[in-house]
C-alpha positions in Angstrom: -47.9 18.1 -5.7 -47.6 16.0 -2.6 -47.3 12.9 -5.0 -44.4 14.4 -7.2 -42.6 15.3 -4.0 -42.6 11.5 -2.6 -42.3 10.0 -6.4 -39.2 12.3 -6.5 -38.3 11.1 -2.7 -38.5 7.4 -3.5 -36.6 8.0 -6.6 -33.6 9.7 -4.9 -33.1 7.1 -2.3 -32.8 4.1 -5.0 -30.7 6.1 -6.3 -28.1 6.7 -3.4 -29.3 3.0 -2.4 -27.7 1.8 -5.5 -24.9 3.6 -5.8 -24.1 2.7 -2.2 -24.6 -0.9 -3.3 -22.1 -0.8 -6.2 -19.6 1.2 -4.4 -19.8 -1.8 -1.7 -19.2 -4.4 -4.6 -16.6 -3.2 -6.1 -14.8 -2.4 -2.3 -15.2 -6.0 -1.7 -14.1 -6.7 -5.3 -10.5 -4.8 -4.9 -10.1 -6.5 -1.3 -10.6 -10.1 -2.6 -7.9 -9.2 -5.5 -5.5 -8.1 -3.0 -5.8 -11.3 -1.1 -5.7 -13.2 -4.0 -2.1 -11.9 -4.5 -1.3 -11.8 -1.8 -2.2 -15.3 -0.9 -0.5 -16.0 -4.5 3.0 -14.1 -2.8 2.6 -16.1 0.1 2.2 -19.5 -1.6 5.2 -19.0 -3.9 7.5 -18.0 -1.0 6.9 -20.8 0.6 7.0 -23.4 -1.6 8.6 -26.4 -0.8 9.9 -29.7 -3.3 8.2 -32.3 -0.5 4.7 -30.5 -0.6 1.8 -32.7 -2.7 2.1 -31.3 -6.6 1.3 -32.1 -9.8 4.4 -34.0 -10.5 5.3 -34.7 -6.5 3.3 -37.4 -4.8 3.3 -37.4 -1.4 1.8 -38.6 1.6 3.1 -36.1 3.9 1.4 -32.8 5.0 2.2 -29.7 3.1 4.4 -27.6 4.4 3.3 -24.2 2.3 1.7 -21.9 4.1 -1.6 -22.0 2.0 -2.0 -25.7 2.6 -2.3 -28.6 -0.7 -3.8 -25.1 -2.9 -1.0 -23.1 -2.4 1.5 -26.0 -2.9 -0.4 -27.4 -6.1 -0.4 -23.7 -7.6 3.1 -22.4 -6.3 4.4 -25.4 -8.4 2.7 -24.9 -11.4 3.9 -21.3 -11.9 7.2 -22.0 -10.8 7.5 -24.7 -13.4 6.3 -22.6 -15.7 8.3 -19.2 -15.4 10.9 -20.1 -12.7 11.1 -17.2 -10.1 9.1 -14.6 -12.5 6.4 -16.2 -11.0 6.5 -13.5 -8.6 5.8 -10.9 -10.8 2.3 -12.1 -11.4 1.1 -12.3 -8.1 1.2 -8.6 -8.0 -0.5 -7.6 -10.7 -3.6 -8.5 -8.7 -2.6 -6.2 -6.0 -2.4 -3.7 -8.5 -5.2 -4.0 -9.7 -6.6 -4.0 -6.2 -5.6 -0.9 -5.1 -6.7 1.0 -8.6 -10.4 -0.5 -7.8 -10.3 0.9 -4.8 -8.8 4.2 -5.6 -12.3 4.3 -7.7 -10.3 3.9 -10.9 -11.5 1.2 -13.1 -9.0 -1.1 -15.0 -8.7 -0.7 -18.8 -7.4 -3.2 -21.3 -7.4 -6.1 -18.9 -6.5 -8.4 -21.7 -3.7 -6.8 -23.0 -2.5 -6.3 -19.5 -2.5 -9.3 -18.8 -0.7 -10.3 -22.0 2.2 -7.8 -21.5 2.5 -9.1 -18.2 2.9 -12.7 -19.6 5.2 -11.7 -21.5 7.4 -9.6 -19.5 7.6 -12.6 -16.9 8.7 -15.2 -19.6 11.2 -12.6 -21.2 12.5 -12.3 -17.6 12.5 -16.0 -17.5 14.7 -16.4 -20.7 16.8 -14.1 -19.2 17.4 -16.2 -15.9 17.9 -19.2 -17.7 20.4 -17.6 -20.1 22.6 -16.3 -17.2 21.7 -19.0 -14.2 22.2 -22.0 -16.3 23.6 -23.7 -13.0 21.9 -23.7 -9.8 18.1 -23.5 -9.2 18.0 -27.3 -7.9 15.2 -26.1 -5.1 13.2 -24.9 -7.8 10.9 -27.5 -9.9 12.5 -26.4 -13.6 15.1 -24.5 -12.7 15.6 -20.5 -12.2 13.6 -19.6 -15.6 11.1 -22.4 -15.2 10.4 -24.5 -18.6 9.6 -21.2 -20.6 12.8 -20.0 -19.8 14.5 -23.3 -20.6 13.0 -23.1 -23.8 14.4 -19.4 -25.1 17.4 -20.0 -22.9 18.5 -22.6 -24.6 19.1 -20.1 -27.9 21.0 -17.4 -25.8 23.1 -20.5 -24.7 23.8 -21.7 -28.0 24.2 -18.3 -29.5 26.8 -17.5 -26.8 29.0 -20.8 -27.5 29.1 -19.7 -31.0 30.8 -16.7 -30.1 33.4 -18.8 -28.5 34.9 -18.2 -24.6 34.8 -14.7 -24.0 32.8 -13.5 -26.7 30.1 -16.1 -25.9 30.2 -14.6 -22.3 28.9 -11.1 -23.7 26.6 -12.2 -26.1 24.5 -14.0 -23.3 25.3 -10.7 -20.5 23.8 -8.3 -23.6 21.0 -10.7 -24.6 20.1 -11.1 -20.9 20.4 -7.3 -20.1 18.0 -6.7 -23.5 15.1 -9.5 -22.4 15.2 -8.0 -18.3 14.9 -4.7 -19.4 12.0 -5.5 -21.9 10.4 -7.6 -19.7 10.6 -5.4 -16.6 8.9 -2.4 -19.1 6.0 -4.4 -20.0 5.5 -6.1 -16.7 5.8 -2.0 -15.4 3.3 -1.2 -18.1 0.8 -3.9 -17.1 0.1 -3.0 -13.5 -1.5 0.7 -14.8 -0.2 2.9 -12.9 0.0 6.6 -13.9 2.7 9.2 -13.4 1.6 10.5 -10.3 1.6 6.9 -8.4 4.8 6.1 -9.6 6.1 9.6 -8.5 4.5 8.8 -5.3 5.7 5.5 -5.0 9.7 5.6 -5.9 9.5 9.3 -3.1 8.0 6.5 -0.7 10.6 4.3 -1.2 13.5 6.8 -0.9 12.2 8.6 2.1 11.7 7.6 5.2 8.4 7.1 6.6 6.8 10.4 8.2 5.0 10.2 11.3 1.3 10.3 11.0 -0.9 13.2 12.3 -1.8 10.7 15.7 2.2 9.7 15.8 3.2 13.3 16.1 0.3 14.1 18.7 1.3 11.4 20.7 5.0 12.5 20.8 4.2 16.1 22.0 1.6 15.0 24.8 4.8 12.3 25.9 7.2 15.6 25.9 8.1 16.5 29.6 5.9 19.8 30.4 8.3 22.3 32.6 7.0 23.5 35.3 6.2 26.7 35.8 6.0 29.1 38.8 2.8 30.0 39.9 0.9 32.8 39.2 0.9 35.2 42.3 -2.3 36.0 43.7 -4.1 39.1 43.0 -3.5 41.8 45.4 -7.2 42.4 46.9 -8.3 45.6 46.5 -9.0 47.8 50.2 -13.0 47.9 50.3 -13.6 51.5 51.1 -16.3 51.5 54.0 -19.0 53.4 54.3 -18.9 57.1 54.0 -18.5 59.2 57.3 -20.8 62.0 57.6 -19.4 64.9 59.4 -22.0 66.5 61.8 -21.1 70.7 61.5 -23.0 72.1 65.2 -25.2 75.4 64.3 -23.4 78.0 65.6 -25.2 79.3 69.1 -27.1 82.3 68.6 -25.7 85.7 70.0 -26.9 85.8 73.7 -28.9 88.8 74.5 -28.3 91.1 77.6 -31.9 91.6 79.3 -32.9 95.3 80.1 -33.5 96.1 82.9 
């Protein structure tokens, strides 16, 4: 018996042992996503023309904010997909924060696909309406993806003439954001509830936290009240006084004579 009991011991703790270890690697797994995008946000914000590239050669420093990494990568997506760049880097983030709810992340591929797509329909988009403008950029405000399918909203809307060409590129460009912002919404795999939870945290106003709310109360001004009065000390009886009664003298007696 003694054996089963410590075979059953030993087998318990590997158990919690491992579990403990996978919960530890997929923690560290959702923080190093989270970085990534947000190192990916961070690189693409500050992208400048000068910094080392692919197609800029410079001798200078670089100026982005992730060093010659960030610089090399910030231009390659924004070549490719213009300013929908962006919307990539979060999809690690999302993903992130599902790994970390405990949630694991389903139909990575075709994730990743929609979100793909949704960024170079977003693209098109951009380059259909902001043909001019975008000279800080590498490839303009759709990137070369969006110069691509921009270029047929473009000639579409000069086929319609003046006005009419106006309209065809305002619908076309309202049809591909819309599409594209679905599937890019649809990628990140977010239920019902988080989205709930997410559009009441952007409407309301932050709530102040449990500790907040504590500290606001202790920092409130206390009153101050009178004192209590003192208790009114009771009169200590002393000890009882025994009353001494005389005997009565006996009757005197008249002597006979």
């Amino acid at each position: 018996m003694a054996r089963i009991d410590s075979a059953r011991r030993s087998t318990g703790v590997r158990a919690e042992l491992s579990a403990m270890l996978t919960h530890s690697g997929v923690m560290a797994a959702a923080a190093a996503l989270i970085l990534l995008g947000l190192a990916l946000v961070v690189a693409l914000v500050t992208y400048h023309q000068t910094d080392p590239s692919l197609n800029t050669a410079s001798g200078a420093a670089a100026a982005n904010w992730m060093g010659v990494p960030g610089a090399w990568v910030a231009d390659l997506l924004l070549q490719m997909l213009g300013v929908a760049a962006g919307l990539l880097a979060l999809l690690p983030i999302a993903l992130g924060f599902q790994m970390a709810r405990n949630r694991t992340p389903a139909r990575l591929r075709l994730r990743l696909m929609a979100a793909l797509v949704g960024a170079a329909a977003i693209a098109f988009a951009l380059r259909g309406c902001l043909s001019a403008g975008g000279d800080m950029l590498p490839a303009g405000w759709g990137g070369i993806i969006g110069w691509a399918g921009g270029n047929g909203a473009v000639a579409l809307g000069e086929l319609a003439g003046a006005e009419g060409g106006l309209w065809v590129r305002a619908g076309l460009a309202t049809v591909m954001i819309a599409a594209g912002l679905a599937l890019w919404a649809w990628s990140l795999g977010f239920d019902r509830q988080e989205w709930l939870a997410l559009f009441a945290a952007l409407r309301s106003p932050a709530r102040p936290s449990v500790d907040e709310a504590e500290q606001d109360i202790d920092a409130r001004p206390v009153s101050a009240s009178p004192a209590p009065a003192a208790p009114r000390r009771a009169a200590v009886a002393g000890p009882p006084q025994h009353r001494v009664v005389g005997r009565a003298a006996p009757p005197a007696t008249s002597k006979r004579s």
